[in-house]
C-alpha positions in Angstrom: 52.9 -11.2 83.2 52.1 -7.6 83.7 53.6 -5.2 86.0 52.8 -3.2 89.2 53.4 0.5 89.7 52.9 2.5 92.7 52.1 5.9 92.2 52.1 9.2 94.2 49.0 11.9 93.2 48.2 15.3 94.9 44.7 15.2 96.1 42.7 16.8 98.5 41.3 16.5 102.0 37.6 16.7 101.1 36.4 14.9 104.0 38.1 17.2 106.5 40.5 20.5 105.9 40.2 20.6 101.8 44.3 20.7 102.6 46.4 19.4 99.4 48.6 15.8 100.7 49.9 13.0 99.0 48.6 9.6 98.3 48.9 6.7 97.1 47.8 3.4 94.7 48.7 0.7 92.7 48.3 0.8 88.8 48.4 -2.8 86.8 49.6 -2.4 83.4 49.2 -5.3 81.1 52.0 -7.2 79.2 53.2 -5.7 76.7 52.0 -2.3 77.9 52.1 0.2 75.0 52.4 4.2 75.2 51.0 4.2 71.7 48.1 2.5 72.3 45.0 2.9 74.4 43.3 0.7 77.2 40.6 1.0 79.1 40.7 1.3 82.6 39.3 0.0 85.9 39.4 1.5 89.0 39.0 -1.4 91.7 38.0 -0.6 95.1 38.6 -2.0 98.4 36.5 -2.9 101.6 36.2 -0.9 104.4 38.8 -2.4 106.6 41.3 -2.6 103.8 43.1 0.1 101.9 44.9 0.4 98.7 47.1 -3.0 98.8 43.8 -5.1 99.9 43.7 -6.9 96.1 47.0 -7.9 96.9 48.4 -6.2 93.3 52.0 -5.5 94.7 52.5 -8.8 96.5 55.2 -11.4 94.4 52.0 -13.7 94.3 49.1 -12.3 93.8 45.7 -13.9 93.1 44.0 -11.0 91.5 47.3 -10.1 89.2 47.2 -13.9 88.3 43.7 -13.8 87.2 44.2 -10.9 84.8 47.2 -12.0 83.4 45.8 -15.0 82.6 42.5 -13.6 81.2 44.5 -11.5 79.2 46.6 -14.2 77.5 44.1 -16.1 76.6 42.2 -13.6 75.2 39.1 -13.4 77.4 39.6 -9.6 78.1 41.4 -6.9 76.7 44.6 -5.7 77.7 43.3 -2.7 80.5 45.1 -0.6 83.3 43.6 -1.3 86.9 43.9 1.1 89.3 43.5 0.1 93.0 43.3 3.6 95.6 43.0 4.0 99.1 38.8 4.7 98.8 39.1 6.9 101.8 39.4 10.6 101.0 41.2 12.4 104.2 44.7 12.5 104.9 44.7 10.7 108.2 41.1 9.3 107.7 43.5 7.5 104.8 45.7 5.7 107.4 42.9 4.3 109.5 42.2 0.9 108.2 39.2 0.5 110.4 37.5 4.0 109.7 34.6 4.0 107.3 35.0 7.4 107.3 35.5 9.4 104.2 34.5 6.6 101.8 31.1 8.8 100.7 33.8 12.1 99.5 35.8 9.6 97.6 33.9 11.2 94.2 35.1 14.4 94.6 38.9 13.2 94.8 38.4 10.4 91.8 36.8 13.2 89.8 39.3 15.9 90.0 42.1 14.0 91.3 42.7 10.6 90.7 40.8 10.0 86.7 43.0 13.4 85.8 46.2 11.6 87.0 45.5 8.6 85.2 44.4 9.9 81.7 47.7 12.8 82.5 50.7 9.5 82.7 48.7 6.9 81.3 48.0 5.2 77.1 44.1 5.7 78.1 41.2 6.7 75.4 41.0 10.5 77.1 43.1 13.7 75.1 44.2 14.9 78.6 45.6 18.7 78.0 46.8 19.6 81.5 45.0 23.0 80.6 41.9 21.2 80.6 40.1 18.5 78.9 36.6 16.6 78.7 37.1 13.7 80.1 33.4 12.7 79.4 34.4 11.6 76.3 36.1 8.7 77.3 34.0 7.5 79.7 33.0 4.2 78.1 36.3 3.0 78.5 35.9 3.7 82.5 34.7 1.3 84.6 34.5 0.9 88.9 34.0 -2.3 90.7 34.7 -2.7 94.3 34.0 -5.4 97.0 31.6 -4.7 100.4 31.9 -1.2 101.3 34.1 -0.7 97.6 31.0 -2.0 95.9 29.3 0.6 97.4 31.3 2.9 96.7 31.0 1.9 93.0 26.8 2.5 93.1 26.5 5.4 94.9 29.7 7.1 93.9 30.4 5.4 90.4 27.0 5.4 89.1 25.3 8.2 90.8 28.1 10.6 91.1 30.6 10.0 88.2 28.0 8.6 85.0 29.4 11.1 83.0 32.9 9.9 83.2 32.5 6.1 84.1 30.3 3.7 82.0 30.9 0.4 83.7 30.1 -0.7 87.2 30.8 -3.8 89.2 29.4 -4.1 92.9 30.8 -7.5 94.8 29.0 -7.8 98.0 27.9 -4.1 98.5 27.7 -2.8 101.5 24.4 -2.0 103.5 24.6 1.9 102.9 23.9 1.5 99.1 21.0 3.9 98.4 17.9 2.5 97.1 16.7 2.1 93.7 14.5 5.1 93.9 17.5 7.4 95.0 19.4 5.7 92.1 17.2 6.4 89.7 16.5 10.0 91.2 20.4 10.7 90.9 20.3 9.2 86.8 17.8 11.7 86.1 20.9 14.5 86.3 22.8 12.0 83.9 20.3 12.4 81.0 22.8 12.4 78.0 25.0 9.2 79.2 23.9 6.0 78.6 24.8 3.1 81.0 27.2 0.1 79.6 26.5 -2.5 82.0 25.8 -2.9 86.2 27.3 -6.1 87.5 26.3 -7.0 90.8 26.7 -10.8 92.8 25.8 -11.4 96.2 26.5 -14.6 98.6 23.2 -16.4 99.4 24.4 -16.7 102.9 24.8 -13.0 102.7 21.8 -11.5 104.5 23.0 -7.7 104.8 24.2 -7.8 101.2 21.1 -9.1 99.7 19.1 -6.8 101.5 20.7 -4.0 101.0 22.3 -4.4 97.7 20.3 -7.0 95.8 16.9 -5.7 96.2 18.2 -2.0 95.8 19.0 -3.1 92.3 16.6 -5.2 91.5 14.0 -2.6 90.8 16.0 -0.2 88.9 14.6 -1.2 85.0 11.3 0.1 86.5 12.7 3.3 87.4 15.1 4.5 84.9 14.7 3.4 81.4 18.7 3.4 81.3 18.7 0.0 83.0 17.2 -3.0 81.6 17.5 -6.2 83.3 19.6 -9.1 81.8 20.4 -7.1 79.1 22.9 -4.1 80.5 21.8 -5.0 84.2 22.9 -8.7 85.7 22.0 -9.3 89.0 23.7 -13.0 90.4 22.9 -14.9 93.6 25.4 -17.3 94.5 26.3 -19.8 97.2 28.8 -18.1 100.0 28.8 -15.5 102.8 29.7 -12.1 102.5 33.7 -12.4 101.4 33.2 -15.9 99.5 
């Protein structure tokens, strides 16, 4: 099995006062975690009534830790780190499980905050000098995935905010305020030199505000951006279920 660790990071409030405070997450660290190595590293976002403990990472059963122990042992994945925050930048925006509030300044406090805190205590590909560092470089071994209004925060914020430091995207059930293809693709154009690894998105076929607003925003990105190409770096599923199955 791996392990859980909760961590404490100084961040900002970019949403309200720009004040410094304290937050949390939870970090997964595989079995047989290794300082001397390097793993990738996912940072897996939460819907927008949940918070940092919504994947369940901490509990003494957890489905989620189960599933990547177990792809891990058998040597579907690779050993990563996976990194569930509170997706709600704001010191008491932070504490309100029911505010979607603050979720759209969450880039600014992953990109100077959180990634820097990770690559600073963590065996991940970056050379972190706490003088400064590009952490560009190791941003295809980054990835973001998140579930309803986490999946949006992994389009809009992930892809069009972070390319340059994240490579990988994964968008479960995105919420209705991801932008449309044409913004994406607008919002790629400042990304010239980065190349996309691969945009996962799946959808419930039940789910009527999901494929609306997140299917068919995606589905016309390879005529947009030649970054994307469908089936090949873009995958695009429709399955039976509503919006959480």
């Amino acid at each position: 099995e791996g392990t859980v660790e909760e961590i404490s990071y100084q961040t900002k409030d970019y949403y309200g006062t720009g004040e410094e405070y304290t937050k949390h997450a939870y970090v997964y660290l595989p079995h047989g975690y290794d300082e001397s190595k390097q793993y990738n590293v996912l940072f897996l976002m939460h819907s927008g009534g949940g918070d940092e403990a919504e994947w369940g990472l901490q509990l003494e059963f957890s489905a989620a830790k189960l599933a990547l122990d177990n792809l891990i042992y058998y040597g579907d994945i690779e050993p990563l780190i996976v990194v569930t925050p509170n997706g709600r930048t704001g010191e008491y925006i932070a504490k309100k499980s029911d505010s979607s509030n603050g979720f759209k300044d969450f880039g600014k406090e992953l990109r100077e905050d959180l990634i820097p805190y990770i690559d600073a205590n963590y065996a991940t590909y970056a050379e972190y000098n706490p003088e400064g560092y590009d952490a560009t470089e190791a941003r295809m071994h980054r990835a973001i995935a998140g579930f309803s209004f986490g999946a949006m925060q992994a389009i809009n914020i992930g892809l069009c905010e972070c390319c340059d430091l994240i490579g990988y995207y994964g968008a479960f059930s995105p919420a209705t305020a991801v932008w449309s293809a044409e913004t994406i693709a607008e919002c790629l154009e400042n990304f010239e030199p980065y190349d996309i690894g691969y945009i996962y998105e799946v959808c419930g076929d039940q789910d009527t505000h999901c494929l609306a607003a997140g299917y068919y925003a995606l589905y016309p990105l390879p005529t947009l951006t030649n970054k994307v190409v469908l089936d090949e770096n873009l995958l695009l599923q429709i399955v039976p279920g509503s919006h959480e199955t």
